[in-house]
MIKOL-942098 format. One record per residue: residue in three letters; x, y, z of N, C-alpha, C in turn. Coordinates in steps of 0.1 Angstrom, whole numbers, plus 5000, padded with zeros to 4 digits. Atoms other than C-alpha are relative to their C-alpha. Layout:
# residues N
ALAXYZXYZXYZ/...
END
This chain:
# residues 153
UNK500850065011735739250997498949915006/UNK501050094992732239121007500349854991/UNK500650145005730738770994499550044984/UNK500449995015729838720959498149975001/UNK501150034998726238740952499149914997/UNK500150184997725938320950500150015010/UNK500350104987726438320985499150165009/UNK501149864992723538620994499449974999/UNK501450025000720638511005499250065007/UNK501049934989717538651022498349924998/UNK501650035003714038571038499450115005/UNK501249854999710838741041499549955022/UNK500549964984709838861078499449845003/UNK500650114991708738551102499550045009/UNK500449944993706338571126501150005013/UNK499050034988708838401153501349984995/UNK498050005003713038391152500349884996/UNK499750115006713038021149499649964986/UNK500150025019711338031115501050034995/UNK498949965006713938211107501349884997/UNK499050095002716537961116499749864994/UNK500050105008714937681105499950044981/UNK500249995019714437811068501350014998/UNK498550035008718137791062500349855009/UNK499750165001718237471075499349954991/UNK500950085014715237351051501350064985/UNK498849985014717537531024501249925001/UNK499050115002720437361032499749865000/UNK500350125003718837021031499050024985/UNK500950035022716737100991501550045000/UNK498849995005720537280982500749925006/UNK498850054998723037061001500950095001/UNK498849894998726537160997500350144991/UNK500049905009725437420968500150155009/UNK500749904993724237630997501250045005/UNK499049954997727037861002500250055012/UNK500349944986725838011035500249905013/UNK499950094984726237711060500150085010/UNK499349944988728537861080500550135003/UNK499849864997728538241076498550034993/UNK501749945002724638361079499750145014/UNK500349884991723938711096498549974995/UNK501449945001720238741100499550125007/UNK500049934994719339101107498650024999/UNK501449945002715739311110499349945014/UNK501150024993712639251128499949875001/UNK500450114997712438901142499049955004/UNK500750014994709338971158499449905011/UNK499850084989710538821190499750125013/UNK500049904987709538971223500449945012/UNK499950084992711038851252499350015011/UNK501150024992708338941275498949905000/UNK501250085008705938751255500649804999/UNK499250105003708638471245500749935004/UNK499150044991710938431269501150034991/UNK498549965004714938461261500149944988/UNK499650105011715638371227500549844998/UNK499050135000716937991226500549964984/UNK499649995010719237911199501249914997/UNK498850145006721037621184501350075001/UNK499050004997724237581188501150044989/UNK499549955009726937801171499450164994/UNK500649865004724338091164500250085012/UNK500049874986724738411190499350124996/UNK500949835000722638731192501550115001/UNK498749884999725138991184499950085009/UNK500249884995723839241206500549915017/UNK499050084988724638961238501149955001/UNK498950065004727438801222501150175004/UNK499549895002728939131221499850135015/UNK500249874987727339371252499349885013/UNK500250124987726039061276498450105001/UNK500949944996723039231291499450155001/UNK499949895000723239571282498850054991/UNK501149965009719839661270499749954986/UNK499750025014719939691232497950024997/UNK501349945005716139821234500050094985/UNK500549945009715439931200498850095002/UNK501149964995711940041209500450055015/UNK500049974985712440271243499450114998/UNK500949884996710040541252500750075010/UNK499549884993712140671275501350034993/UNK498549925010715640711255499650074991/UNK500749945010713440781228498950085002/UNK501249914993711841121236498950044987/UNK501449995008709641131203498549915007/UNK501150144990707740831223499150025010/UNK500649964991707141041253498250005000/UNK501650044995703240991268499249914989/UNK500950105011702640701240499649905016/UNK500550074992700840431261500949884993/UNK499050085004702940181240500649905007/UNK498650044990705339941258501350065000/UNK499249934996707940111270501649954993/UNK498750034999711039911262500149834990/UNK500550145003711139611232501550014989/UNK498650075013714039431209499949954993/UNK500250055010712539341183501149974987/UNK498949945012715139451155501449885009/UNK498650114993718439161163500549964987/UNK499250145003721239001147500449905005/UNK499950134993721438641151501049954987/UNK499050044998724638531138500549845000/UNK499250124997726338211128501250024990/UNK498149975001730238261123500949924995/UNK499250084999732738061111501550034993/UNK498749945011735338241088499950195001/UNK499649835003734638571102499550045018/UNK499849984988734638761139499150105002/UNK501049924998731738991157501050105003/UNK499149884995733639341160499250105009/UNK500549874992731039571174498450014990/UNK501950015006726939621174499850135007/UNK500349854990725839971180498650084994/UNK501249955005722940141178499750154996/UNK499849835008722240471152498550075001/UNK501849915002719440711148499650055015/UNK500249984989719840781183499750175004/UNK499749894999720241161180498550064993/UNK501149905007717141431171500350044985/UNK499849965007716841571140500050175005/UNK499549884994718541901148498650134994/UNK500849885005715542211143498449954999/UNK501250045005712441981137499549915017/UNK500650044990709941921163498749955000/UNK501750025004706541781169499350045009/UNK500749914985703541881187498949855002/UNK501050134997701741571206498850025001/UNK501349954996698141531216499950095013/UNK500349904990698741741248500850114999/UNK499549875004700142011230501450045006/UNK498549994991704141951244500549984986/UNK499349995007706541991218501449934997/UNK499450115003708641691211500650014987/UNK498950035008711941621193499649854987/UNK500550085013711541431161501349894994/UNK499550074998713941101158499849974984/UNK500050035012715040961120498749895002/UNK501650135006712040671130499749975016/UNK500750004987710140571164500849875005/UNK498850114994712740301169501849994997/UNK498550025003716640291170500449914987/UNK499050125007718440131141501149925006/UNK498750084998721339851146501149984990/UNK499450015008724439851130501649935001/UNK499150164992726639511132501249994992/UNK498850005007730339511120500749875003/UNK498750145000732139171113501250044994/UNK498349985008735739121102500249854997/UNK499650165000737338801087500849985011/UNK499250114990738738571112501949984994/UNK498750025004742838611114500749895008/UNK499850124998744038311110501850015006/
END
């Protein structure tokens, strides 16, 4: 049984990941203790963080990136031109993580973060500008798909 939907919140896209985190701190200080989220907040989507650009996420204490909390260093490229053969001879950046969950826990446990849409769409192909014939992907970037569990006490 999820959460009731008093304690579901959501914001709109930010340019950087700390907006993110701070806007549920500004909410928890106008709501107080109305704000049901304290201490179980998944934030998933596009954080439009790059760590090339940005450096390594930094992140108050208590919050974890699921995809490190969970795989340490193991890629988690959403965006890959080379996994992703629809991508092939885009000039693009090759390899980006935009798409994250960032995670703060307290009544419930990270089980597993894996990434879907990895597979072709079986029969459907496309034809690029140099006339090569490329496999056609549910979208030009991987989805993520983050499973918690309650915390057994």
């Amino acid at each position: 049984m999820g959460p009731p939907p008093s304690e579901i919140g959501s914001v709109h896209r930010r340019a950087r990941a700390g907006a993110f985190l701070g806007h549920f701190d500004c909410i928890h200080e106008q709501y107080g203790s109305r704000f049901m989220l304290d201490d179980n907040v998944v934030l998933g989507g596009d954080l439009g963080w790059d760590d090339d650009l940005d450096g390594p996420i930094r992140l108050p204490d208590r919050w974890v990136d699921a995809w490190r909390g969970l795989r340490g260093g193991e890629g988690g490229w959403i965006y890959d031109a080379v996994a992703n053969r629809m991508l092939r001879g885009l000039t693009k950046p090759a390899q980006r993580r935009a798409d994250r969950f960032i995670c703060k826990l307290k009544d419930f446990t990270l089980v597993s973060v894996e990434m879907v849409g990895v597979e072709p769409i079986p029969g459907v192909m496309r034809l690029d500008d140099d006339v090569n014939f490329l496999p056609v992907l549910p979208s030009h970037h991987f989805g993520l798909l983050l499973t918690i569990a309650p915390k057994q006490n």
